[in-house]
DSSP file (Angstrom, degrees, kcal/mol; ACC not computed):
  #  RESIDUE AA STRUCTURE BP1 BP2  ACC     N-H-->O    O-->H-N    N-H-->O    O-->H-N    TCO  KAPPA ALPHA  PHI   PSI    X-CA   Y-CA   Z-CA
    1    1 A X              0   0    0      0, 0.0     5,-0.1     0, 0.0    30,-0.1   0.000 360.0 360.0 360.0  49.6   19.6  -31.4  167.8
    2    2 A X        +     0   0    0      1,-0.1     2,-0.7     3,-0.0     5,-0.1   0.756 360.0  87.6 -96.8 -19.4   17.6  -32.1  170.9
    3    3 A X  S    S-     0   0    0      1,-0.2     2,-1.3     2,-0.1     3,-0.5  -0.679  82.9-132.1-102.7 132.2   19.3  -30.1  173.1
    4    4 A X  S    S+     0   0    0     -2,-0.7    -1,-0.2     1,-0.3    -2,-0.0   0.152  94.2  70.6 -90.9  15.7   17.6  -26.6  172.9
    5    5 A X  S    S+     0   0    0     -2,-1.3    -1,-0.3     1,-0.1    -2,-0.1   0.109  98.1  55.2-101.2  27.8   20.7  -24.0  172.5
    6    6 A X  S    S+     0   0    0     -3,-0.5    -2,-0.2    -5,-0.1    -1,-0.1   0.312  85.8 131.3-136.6 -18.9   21.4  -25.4  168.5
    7    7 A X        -     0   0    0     -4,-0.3    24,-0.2    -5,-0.1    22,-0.1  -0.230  57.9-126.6 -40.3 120.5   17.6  -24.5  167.9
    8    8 A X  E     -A   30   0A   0     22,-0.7    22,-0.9    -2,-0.1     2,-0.8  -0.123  12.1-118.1 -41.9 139.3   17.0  -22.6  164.8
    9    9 A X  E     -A   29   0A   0     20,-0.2    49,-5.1    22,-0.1    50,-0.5  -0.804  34.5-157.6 -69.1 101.4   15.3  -19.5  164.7
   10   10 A X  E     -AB  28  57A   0     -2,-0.8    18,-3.2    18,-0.6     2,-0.4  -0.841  13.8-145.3 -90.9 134.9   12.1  -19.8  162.4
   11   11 A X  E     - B   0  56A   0     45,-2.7    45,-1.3    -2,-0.4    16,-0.3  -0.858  23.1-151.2 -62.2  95.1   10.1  -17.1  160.6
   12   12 A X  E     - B   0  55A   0     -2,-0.4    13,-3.5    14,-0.3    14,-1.0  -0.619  11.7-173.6 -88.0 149.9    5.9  -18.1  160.6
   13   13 A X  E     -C   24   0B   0     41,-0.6     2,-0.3    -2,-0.3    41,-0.3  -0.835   7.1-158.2-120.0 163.3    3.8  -16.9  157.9
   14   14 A X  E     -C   23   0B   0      9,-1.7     9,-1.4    -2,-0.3     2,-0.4  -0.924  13.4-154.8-156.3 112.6    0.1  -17.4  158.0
   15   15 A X  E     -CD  22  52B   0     37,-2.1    36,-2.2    -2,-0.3    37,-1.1  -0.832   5.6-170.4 -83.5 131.3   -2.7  -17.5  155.4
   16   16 A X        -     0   0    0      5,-0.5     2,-0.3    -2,-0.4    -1,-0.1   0.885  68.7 -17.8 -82.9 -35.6   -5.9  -16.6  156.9
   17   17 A X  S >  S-     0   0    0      4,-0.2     3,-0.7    33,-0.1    -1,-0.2  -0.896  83.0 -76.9-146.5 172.4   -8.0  -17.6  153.8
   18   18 A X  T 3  S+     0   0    0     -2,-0.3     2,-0.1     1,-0.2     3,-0.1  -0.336 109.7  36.3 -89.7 176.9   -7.6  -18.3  150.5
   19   19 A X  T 3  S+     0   0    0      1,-0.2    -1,-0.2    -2,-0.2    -4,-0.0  -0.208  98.8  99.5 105.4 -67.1   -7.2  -15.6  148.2
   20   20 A X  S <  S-     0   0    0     -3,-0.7    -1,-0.2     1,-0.2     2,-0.2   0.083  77.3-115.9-116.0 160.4   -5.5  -13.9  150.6
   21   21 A X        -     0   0    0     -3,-0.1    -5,-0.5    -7,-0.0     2,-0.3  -0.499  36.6-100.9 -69.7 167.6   -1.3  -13.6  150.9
   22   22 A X  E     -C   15   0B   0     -7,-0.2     2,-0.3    -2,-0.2    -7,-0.2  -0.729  40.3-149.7 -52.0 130.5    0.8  -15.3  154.1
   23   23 A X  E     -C   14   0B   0     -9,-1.4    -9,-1.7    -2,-0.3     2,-0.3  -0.682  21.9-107.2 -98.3 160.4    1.7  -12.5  156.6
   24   24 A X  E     +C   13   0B   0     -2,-0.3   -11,-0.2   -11,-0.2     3,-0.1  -0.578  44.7 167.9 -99.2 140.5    4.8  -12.4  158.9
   25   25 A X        -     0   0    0    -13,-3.5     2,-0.4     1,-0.4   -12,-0.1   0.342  53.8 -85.2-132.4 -24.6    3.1  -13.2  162.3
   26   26 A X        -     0   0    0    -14,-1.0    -1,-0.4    -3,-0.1     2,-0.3  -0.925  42.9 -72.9 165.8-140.0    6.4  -13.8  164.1
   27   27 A X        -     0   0    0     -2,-0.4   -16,-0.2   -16,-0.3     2,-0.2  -0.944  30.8-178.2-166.6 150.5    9.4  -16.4  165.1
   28   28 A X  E     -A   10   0A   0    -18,-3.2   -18,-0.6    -2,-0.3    12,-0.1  -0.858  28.7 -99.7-162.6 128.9    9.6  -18.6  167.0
   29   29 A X  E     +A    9   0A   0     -2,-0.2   -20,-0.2   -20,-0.1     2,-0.2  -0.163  50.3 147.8 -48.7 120.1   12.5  -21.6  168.5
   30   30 A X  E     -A    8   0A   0    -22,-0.9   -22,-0.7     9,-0.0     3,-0.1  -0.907  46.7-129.9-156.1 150.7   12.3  -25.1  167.0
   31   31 A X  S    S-     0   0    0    -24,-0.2     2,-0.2     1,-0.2     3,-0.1   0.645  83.3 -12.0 -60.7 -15.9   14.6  -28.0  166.1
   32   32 A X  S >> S-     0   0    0      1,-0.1     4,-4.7   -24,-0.1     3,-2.4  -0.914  82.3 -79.7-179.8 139.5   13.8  -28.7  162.7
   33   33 A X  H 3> S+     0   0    0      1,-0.3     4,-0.6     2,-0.2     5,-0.4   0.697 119.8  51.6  10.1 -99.6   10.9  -27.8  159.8
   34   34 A X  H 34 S+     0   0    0      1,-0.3     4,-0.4     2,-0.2     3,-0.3   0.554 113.4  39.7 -14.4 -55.4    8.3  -30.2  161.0
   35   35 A X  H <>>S+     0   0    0     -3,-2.4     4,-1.4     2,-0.2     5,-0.6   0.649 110.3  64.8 -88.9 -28.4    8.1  -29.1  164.8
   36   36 A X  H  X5S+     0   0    0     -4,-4.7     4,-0.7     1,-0.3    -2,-0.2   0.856 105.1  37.4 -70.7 -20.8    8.5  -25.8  163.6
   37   37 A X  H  X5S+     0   0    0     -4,-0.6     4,-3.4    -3,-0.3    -1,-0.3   0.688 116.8  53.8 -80.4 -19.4    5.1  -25.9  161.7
   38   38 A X  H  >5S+     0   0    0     -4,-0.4     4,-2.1    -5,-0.4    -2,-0.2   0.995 114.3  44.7 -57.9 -72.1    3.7  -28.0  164.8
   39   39 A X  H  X>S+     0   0    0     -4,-1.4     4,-1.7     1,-0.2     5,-0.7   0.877 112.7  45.7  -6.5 -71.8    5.0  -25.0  167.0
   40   40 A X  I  XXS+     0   0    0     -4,-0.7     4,-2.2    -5,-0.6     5,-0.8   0.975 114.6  50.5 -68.1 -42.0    3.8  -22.0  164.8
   41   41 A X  I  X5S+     0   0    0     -4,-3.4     4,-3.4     3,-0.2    -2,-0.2   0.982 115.4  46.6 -51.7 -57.6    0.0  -24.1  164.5
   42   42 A X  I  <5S+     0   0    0     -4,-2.1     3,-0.6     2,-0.2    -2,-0.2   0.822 124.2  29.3 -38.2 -99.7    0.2  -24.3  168.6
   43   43 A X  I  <5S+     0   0    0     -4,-1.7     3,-0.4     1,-0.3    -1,-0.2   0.679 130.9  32.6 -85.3 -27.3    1.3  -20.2  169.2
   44   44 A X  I  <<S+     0   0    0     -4,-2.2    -1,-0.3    -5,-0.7    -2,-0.2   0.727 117.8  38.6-113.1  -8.5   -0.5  -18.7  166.2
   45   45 A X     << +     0   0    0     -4,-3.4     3,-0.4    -5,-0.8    -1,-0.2  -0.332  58.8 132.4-138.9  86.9   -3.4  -20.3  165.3
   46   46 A X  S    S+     0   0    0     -3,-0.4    -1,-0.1     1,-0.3    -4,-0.1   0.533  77.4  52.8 -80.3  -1.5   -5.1  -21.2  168.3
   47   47 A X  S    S-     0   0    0     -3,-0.1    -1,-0.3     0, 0.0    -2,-0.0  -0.353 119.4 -96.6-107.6  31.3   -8.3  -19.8  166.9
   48   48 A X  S    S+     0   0    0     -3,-0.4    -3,-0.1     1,-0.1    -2,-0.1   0.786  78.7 145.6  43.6  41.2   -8.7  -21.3  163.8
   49   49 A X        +     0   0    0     -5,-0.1     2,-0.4     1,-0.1    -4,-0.1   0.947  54.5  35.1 -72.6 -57.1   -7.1  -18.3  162.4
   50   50 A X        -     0   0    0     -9,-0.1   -34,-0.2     1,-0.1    -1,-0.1  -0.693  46.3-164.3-105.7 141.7   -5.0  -19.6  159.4
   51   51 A X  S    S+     0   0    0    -36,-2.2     2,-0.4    -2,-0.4   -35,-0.1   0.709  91.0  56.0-101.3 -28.9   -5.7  -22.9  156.4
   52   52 A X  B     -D   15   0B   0    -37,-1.1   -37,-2.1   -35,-0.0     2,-0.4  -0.917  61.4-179.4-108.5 142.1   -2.1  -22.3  155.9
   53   53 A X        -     0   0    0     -2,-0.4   -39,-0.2   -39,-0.2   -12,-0.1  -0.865   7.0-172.5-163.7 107.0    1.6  -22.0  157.6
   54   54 A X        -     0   0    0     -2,-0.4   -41,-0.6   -41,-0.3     2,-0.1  -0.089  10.9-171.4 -66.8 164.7    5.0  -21.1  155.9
   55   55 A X  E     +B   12   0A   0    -43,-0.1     2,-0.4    -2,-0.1   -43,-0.1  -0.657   7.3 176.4-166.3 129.0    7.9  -21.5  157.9
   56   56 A X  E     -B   11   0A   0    -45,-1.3   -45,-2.7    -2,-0.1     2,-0.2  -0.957  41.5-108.9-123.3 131.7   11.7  -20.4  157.1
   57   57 A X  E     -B   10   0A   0     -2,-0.4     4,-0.2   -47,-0.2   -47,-0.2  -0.522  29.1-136.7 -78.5 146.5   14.7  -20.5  159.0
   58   58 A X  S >  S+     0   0    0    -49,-5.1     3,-0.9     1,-0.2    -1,-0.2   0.851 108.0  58.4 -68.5 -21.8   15.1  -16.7  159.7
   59   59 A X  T 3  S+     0   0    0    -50,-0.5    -1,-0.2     1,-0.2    -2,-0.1   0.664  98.1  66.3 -74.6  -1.5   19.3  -17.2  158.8
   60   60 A X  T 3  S+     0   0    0      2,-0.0     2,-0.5    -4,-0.0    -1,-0.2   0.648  88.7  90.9 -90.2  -8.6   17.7  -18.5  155.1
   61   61 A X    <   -     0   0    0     -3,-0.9     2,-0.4    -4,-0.2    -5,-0.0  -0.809  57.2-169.9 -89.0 127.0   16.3  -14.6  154.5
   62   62 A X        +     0   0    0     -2,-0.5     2,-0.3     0, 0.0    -2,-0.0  -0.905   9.8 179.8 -87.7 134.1   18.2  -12.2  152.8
   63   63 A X        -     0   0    0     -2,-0.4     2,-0.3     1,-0.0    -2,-0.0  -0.647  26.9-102.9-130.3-161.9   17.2   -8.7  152.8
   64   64 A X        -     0   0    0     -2,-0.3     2,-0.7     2,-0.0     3,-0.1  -0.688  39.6-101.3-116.2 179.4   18.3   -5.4  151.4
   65   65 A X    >   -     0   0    0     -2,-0.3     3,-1.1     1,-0.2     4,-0.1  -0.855  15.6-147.7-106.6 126.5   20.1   -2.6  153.4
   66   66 A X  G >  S+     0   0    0     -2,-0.7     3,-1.1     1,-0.2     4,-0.2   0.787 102.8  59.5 -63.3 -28.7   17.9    0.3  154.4
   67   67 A X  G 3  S+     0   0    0      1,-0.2    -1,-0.2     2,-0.1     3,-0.1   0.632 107.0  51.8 -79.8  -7.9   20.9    2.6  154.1
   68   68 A X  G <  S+     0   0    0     -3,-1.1    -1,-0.2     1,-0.1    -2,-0.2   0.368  74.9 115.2-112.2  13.5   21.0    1.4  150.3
   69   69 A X    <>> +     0   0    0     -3,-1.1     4,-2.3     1,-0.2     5,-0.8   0.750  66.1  53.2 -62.2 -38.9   17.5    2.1  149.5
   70   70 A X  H  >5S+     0   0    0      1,-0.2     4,-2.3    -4,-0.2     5,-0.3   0.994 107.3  42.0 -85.4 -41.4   17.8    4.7  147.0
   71   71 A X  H  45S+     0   0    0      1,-0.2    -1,-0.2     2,-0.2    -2,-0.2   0.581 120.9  52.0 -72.4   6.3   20.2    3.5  144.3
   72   72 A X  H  45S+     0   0    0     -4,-0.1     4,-0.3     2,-0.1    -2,-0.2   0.749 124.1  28.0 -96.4 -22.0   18.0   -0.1  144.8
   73   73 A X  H >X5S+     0   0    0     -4,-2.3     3,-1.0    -5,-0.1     4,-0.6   0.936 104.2  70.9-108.0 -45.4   14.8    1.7  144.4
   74   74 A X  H >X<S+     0   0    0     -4,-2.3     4,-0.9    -5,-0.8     3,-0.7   0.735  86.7  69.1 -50.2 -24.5   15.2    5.0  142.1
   75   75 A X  H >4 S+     0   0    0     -5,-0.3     3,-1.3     1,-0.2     4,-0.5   0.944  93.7  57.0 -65.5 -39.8   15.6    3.2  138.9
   76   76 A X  H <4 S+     0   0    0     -3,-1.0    -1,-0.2    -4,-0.3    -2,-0.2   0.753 101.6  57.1 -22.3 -48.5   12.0    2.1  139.1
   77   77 A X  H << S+     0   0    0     -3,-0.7    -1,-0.2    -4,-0.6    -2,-0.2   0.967  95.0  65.0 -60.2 -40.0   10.7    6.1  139.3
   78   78 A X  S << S+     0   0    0     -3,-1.3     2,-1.2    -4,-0.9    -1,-0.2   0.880  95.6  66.0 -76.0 -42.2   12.6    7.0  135.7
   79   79 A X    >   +     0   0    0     -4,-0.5     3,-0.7     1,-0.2    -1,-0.2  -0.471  62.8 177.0 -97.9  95.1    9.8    4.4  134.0
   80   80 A X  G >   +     0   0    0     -2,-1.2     3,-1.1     1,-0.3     6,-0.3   0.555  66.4  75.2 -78.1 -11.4    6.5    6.2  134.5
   81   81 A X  G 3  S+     0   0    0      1,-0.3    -1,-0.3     4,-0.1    -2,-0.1   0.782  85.0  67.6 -69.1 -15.7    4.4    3.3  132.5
   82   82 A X  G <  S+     0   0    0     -3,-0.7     2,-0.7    -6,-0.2    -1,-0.3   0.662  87.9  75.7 -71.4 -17.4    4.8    1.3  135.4
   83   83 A X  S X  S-     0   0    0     -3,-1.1     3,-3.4     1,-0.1     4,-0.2  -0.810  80.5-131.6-102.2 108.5    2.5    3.7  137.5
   84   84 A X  G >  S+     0   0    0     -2,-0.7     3,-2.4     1,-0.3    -1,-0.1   0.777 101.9  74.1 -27.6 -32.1   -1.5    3.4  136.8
   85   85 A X  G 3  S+     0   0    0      1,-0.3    -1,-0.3    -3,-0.1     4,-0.1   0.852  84.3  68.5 -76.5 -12.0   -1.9    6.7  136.5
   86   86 A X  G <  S+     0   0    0     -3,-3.4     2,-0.7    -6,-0.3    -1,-0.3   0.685  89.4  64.8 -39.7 -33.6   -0.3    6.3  133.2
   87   87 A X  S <  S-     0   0    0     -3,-2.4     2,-0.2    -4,-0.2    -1,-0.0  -0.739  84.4-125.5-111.2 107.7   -3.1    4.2  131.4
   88   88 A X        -     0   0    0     -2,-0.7     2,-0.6     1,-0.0    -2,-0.0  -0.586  29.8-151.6 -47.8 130.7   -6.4    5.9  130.8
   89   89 A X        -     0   0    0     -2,-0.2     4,-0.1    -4,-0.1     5,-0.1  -0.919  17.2-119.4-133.6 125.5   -8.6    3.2  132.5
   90   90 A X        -     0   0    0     -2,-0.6     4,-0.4     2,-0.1     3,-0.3  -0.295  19.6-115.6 -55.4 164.7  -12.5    3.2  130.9
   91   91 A X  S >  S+     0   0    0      1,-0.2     2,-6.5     2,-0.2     3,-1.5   0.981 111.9  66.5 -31.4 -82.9  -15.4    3.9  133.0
   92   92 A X  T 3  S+     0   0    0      1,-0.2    -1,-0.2     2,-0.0    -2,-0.1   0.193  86.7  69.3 -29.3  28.5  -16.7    0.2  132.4
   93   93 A X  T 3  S-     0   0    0     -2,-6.5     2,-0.3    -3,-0.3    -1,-0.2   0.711  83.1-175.8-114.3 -66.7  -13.7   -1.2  134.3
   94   94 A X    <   +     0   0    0     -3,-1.5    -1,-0.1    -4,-0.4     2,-0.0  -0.748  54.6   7.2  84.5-135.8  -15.2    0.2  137.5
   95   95 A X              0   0    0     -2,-0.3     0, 0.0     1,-0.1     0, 0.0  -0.255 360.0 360.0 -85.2 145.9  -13.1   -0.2  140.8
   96   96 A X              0   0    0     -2,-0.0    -1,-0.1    -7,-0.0    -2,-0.0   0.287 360.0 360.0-128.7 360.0   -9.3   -1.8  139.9
């Protein structure tokens, strides 16, 4: 795979700290895993920005279809115990 029109398309994520999730930061062209994290350290954290770095080929994502959003998402509304505002929450909790 050296020659650069069978590169994959990779997806970076980046953790900035711990705690914290990966964010989608971009894509970016590499032959394989390995260079692809090499790659993603090189163009996104030239700054000592991230302790961590995901990488996915982007054809390995599945998503959902924005035109199909409501029968994937409306069963969720009918069960209102799923929404805080359900739960009485004590003073003593403070911020959640």
């Amino acid at each position: 795979m050296s020659n650069k029109d069978n590169w994959k398309i990779w997806e970076v994520f980046i953790r900035s700290r711990n705690g914290l999730s990966h964010k989608h930061v971009g894509s970016l062209h590499a032959p394989d895993a390995d260079m692809a994290i090499k790659n993603a350290r090189d163009v996104y954290t030239r700054r000592s920005e991230g302790i961590s770095i995901w990488v996915v080929p982007s054809d390995e994502i599945t998503a959902s279809n924005p035109e199909e959003n409501e029968p994937l998402f409306t069963p969720a509304d009918d069960k209102v115990y799923r929404h805080p505002t359900f739960y009485d929450i004590p003073d003593e909790i403070g911020h959640m």
